[in-house]
C-alpha positions as CSV (number, residue, x, y, z in Angstrom):
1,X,131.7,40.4,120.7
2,X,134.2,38.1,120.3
3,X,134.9,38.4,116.8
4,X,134.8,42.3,117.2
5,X,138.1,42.3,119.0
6,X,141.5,41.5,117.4
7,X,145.1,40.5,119.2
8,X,145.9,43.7,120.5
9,X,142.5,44.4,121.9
10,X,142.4,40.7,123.7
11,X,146.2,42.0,125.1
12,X,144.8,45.4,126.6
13,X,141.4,43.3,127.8
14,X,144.2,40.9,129.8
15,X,146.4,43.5,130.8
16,X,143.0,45.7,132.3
17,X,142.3,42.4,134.2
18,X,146.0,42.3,135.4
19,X,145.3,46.1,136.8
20,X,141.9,45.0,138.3
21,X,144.0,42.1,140.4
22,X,146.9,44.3,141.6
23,X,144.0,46.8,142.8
24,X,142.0,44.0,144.4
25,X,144.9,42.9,146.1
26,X,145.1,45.9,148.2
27,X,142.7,47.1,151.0
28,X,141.1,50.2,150.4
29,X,141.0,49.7,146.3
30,X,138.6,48.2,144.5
31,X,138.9,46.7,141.1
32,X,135.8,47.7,140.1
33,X,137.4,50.9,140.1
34,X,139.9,50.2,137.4
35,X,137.5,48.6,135.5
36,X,135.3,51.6,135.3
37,X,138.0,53.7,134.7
38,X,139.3,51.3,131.6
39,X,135.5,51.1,130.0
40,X,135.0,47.8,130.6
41,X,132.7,48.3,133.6
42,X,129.0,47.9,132.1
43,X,130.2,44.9,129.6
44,X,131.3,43.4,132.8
45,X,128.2,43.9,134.5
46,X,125.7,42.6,131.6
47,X,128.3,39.7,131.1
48,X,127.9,38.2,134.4
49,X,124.4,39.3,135.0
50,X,123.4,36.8,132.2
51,X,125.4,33.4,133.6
52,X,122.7,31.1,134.7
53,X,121.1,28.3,134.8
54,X,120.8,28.9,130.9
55,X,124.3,29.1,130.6
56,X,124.3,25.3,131.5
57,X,121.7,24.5,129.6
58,X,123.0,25.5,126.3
59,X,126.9,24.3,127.1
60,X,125.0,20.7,126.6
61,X,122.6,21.3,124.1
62,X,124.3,24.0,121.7
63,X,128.2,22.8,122.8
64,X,130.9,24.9,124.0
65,X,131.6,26.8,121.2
66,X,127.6,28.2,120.7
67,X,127.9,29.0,124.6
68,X,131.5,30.6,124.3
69,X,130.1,33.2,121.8
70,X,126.6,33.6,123.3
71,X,127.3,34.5,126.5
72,X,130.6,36.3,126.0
73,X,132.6,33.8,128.1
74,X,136.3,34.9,126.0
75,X,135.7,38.2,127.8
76,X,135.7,36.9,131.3
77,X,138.8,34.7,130.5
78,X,140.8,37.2,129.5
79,X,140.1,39.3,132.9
80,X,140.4,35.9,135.0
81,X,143.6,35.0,133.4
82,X,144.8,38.7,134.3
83,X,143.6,38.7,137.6
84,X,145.5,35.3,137.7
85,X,148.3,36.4,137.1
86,X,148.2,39.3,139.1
87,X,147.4,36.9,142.3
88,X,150.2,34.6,141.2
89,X,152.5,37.8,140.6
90,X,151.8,40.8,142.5
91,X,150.9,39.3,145.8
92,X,154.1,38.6,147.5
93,X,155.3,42.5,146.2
94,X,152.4,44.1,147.2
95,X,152.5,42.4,150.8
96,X,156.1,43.6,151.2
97,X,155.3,47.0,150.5
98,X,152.4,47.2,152.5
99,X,154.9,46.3,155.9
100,X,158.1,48.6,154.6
101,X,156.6,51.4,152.2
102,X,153.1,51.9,153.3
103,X,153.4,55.7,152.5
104,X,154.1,55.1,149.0
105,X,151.8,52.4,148.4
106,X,149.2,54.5,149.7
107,X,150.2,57.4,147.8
108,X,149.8,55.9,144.5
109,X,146.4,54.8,145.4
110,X,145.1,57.6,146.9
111,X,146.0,59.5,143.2
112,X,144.7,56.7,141.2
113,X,140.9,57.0,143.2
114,X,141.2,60.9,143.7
115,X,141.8,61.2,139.8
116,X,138.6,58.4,139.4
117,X,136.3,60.9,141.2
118,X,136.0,63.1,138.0
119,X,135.6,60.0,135.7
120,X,132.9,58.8,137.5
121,X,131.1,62.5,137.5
122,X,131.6,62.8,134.1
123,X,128.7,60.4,133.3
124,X,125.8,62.5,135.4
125,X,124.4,65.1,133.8
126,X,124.2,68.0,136.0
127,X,121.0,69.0,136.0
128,X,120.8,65.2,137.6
129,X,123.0,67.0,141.1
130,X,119.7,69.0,142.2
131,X,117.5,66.4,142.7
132,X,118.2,62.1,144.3
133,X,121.4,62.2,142.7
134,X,123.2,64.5,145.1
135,X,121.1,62.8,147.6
136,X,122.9,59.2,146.3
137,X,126.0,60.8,146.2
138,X,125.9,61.7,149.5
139,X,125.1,58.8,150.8
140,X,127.7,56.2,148.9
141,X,130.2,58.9,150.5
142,X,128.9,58.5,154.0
143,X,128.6,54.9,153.9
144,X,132.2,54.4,152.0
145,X,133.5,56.6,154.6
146,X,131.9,54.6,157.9
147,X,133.3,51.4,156.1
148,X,136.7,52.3,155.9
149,X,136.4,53.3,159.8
150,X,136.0,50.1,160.6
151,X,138.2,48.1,163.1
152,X,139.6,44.5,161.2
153,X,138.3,41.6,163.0
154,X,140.3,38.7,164.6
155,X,141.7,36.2,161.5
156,X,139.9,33.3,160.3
157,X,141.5,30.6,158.6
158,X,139.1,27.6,157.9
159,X,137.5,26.8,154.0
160,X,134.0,27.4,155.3
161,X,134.9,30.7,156.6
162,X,136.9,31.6,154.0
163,X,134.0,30.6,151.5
164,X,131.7,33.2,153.1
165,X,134.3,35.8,153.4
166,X,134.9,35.7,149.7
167,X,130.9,35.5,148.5
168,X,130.6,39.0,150.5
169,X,134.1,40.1,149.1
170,X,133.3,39.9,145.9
171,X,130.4,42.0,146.0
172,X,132.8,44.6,147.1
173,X,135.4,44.2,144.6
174,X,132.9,44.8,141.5
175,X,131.6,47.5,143.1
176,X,133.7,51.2,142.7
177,X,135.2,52.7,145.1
178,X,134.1,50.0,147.8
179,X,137.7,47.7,148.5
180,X,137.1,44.2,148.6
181,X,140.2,43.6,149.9
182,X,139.7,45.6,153.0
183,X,136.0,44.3,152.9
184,X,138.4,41.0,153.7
185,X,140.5,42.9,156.4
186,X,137.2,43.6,158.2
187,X,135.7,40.2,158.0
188,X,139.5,38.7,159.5
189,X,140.1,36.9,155.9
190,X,142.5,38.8,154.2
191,X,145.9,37.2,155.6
192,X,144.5,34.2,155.3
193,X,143.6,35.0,151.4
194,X,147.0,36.2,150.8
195,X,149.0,33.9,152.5
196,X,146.8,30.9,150.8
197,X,148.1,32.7,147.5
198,X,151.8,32.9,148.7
199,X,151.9,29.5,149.6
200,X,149.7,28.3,147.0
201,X,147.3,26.4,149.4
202,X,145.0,25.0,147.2
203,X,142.4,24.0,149.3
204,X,141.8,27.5,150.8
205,X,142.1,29.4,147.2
206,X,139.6,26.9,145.7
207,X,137.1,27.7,149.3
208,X,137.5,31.6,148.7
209,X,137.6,31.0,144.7
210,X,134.3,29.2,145.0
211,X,132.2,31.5,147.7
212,X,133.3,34.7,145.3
213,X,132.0,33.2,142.1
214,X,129.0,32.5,144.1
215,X,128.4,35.7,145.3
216,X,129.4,37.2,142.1
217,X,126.7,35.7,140.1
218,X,123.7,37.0,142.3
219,X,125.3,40.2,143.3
220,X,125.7,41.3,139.5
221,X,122.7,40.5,137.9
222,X,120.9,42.7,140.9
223,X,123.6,45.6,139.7
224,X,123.1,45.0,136.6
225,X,119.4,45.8,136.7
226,X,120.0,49.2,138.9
227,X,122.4,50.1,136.0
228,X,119.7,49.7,133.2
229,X,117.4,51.5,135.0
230,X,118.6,53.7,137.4
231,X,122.1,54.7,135.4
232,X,122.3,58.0,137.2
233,X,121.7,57.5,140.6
234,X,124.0,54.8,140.7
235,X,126.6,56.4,139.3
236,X,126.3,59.0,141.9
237,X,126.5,56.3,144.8
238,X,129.4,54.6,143.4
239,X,131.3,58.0,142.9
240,X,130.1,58.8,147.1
241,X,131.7,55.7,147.6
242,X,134.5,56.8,145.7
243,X,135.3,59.9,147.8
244,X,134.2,58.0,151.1
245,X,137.1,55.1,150.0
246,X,140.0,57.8,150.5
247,X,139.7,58.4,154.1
248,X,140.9,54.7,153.8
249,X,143.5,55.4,151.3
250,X,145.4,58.5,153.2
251,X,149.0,57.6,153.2
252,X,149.9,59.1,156.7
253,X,148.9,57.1,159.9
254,X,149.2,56.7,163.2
255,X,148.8,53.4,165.6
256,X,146.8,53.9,168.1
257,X,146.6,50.4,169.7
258,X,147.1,46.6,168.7
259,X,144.6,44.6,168.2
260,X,146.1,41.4,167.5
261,X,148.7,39.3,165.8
262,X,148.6,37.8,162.7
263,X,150.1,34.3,162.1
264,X,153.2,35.6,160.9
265,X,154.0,38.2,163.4
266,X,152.8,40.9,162.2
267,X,150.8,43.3,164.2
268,X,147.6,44.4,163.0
269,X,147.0,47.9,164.6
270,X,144.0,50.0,164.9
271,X,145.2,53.6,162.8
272,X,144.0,57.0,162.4
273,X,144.7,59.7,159.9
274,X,147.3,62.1,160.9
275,X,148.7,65.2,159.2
276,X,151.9,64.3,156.3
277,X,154.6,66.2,158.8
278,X,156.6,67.3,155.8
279,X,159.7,68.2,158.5
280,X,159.4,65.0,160.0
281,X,158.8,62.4,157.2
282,X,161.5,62.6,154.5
283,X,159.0,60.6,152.2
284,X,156.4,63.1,152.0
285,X,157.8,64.5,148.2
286,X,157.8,61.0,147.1
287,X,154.3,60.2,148.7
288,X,153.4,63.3,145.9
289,X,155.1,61.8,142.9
290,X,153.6,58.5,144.0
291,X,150.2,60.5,144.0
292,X,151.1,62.3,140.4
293,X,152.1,58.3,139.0
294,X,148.4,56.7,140.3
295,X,146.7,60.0,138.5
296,X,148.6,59.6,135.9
297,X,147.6,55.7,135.1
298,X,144.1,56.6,135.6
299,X,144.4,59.4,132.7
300,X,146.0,56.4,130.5
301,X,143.8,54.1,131.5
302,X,141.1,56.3,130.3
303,X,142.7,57.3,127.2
304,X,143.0,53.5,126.5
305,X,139.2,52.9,127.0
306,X,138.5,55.8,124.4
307,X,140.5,54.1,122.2
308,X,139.0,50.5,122.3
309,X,135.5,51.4,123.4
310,X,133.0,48.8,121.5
311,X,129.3,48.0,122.4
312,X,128.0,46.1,125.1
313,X,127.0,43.0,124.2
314,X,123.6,42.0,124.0
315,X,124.2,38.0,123.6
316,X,123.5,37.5,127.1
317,X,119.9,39.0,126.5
318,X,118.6,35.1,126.3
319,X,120.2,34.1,129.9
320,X,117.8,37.0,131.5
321,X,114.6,34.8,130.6
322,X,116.1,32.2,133.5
């Protein structure tokens, strides 16, 4: 696979991984999302499902450059270093406009997963919507849904926890429609994850770094079995939990109550959804073009996986007899 790809197609590869981290780094989006969207989503999958134990095993017997190519390891460099750099980046912007222009921020994400939805569907036949599939739909909906409803939990600020809090994060954040950023606001760890980027706390980034590359490794190679198998009835979860994610993602809010403070002052508040109020909130026409702009990326984004769509590899096929 890595041969099959020239300059530009390891520049769009990075720059999908950037677009993965900026949508990670928000509660309520999940990155698995963007990678679906971009057609990266099943090579991603099969890629991590075959790290092992065998991945090891041939880095010292075959060297690094056999186990570069085998197991498709320039792929997952590319999307860390653009996840990186999103981290390193975005963070600090994304935190401001989460306190002073929630609306918008919202906005734009509530068009980028509403204009998913159809992407997702697109892949399930429809005979496939009279029978489980509906069923699974359904169901990734009401679950997504009941998620997002969740109160966040007090903050939690030692390595340990924050080791935990990413090995169940990351589960999220691989998995459409399902936020593993707010995953983080639930289990008390996002502040601490973001701040730790802000201030580049090493110790705490390499806690959460570690527990997520933990959890990733089991988490997708059980994924990637259901997607070889059972292709169209998980599609139709992840889309439920697709449409469940926006109840999450509505711009508008109210606070109902606070619930505590968070290290830096801010209070974290317990919200509900409220109507825009288009006489009362002089945002509301840019909330909409906001909308238009996230619906808009996923229709490029999509266009761009059409264009440098390639086969998933099958190099990893050894790493499944581990």
């Amino acid at each position: 696979m890595d041969g099959q790809r020239d300059a530009k197609a390891w520049l769009r590869l990075g720059l999908r991984g950037m677009a993965m981290g900026a949508a990670d780094l928000v509660p309520g989006v999940s990155g698995g999302t963007v990678a679906f969207i971009a057609g990266i989503y099943e090579e991603l999958l099969d890629t991590l499902g075959g790290l092992g134990l065998g991945t090891l095993r041939d880095l010292f017997k075959e060297g690094p450059l056999v186990t570069w190519k085998r197991y498709n390891l320039g792929f997952l460099a590319a999307l860390v270093v653009g996840i990186g750099v999103s981290a390193v980046l975005l963070a600090g912007a994304l935190h401001h406009l989460l306190e002073h222009h929630p609306v918008l921020l919202w906005s734009f994400f509530f068009g980028l997963v509403a204009a998913s939805v159809p992407f997702m569907l697109r892949d399930i036949p429809r005979r496939a919507f009279a029978g489980p599939a509906l069923v699974m739909l359904l169901t990734g909906a009401v679950i997504a849904w009941w998620l997002t409803g969740l109160p966040p939990l007090m903050q939690g600020h030692h390595p340990a926890f924050l080791f935990g809090a990413g090995a169940i994060a990351i589960c999220a954040m691989i998995l459409p429609g399902i936020s593993g950023s707010f995953i983080l606001v639930i289990l008390g760890a996002y502040s601490s994850v973001i701040g730790a980027l802000k201030s580049f706390d090493v110790v705490r980034i390499v806690a959460f770094a570690s527990g997520a590359l933990s959890g990733l490794l089991g988490f997708s190679k059980g994924l990637g079995w259901i997607f070889r198998r059972h292709r169209e009835l998980a599609m139709a979860l992840l889309s439920g939990f697709l449409i469940g994610s926006l109840r999450k993602l509505w711009p508008w809010k109210e606070n109902l109550q606070p619930l505590f403070t968070h290290s830096d002052g801010r209070v974290e508040y317990l919200q509900a959804n409220i109507s825009p109020g288009i006489h009362a909130d002089p945002q509301w026409v840019l909330a909409l073009v906001s909308m238009a702009a996230g619906a808009l990326l996923v229709t490029g984004l999509g266009a761009l996986s059409r264009r440098d769509t390639s086969p998933i590899p099958d190099a990893t096929s050894a790493a499944r007899h581990d």
